[in-house]
Legacy VTK file of the C-alpha trace (Angstrom):
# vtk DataFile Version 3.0
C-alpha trace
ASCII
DATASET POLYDATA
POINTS 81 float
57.512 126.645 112.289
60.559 124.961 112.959
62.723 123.364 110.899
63.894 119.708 112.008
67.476 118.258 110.619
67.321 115.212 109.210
68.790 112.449 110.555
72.357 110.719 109.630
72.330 107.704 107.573
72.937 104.369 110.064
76.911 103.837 110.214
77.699 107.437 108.368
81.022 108.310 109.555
81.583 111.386 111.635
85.177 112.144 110.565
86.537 111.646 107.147
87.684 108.031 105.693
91.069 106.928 106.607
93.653 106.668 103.729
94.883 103.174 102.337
97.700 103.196 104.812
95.846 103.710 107.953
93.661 100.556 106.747
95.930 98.271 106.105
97.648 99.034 109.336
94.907 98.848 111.255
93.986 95.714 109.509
97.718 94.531 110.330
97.450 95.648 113.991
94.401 93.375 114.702
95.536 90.391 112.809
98.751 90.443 115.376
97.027 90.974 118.607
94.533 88.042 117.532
98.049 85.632 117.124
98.692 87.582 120.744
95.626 86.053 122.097
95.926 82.386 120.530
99.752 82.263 121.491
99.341 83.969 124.929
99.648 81.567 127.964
95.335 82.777 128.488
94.626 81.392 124.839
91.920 83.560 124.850
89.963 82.779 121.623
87.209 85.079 122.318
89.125 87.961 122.105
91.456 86.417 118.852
88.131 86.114 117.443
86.944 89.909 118.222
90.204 91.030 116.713
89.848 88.940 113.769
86.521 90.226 113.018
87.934 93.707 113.267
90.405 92.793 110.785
88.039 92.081 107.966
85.919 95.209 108.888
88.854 97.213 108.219
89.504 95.049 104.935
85.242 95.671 103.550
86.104 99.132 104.301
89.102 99.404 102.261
87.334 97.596 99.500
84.305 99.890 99.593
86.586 102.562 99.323
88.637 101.399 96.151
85.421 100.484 94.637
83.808 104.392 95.782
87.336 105.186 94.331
86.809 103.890 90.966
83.398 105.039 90.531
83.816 108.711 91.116
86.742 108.179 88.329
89.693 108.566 90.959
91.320 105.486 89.587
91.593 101.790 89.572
89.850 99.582 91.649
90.314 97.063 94.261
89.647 93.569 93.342
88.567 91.310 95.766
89.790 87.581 95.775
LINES 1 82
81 0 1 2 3 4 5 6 7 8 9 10 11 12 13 14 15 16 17 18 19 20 21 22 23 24 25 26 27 28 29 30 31 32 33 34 35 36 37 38 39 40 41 42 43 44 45 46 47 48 49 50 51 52 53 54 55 56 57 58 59 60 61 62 63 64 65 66 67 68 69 70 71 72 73 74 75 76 77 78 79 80
């Protein structure tokens, strides 16, 4: 009989969660190429909007972490506006 592994969770990460810093920059980083696209002589609002979206992805992230944070008794939380 063989044993079968069971399958990942949808959207488990393969490598380990990035720190604070590497969120907020990344955060940071696609906030200024979406003012890139807007102010750019293409104006190319698609791809402000992509980066945008990005952005807050990076920002739920680093929320679910503070709050994963807090819960496991690692320290304070993050408070969302």
């Amino acid at each position: 009989m063989t044993m079968k592994r069971k399958a990942k969770a949808a959207g488990a990460p393969d490598r380990p969660l990035p720190s604070l810093p590497q969120l907020c920059t990344e955060a940071a980083d696609h906030v200024a190429r979406a003012r890139i696209a807007l102010y750019d002589e293409t104006l190319d609002a698609d791809q402000a909007l992509l980066h945008l979206d990005d952005a807050i992805s990076c920002l739920k992230r680093l929320l679910a972490q503070g709050r994963t944070s807090h819960a496991n008794g690692q320290g304070p939380s993050l408070r969302s506006a």
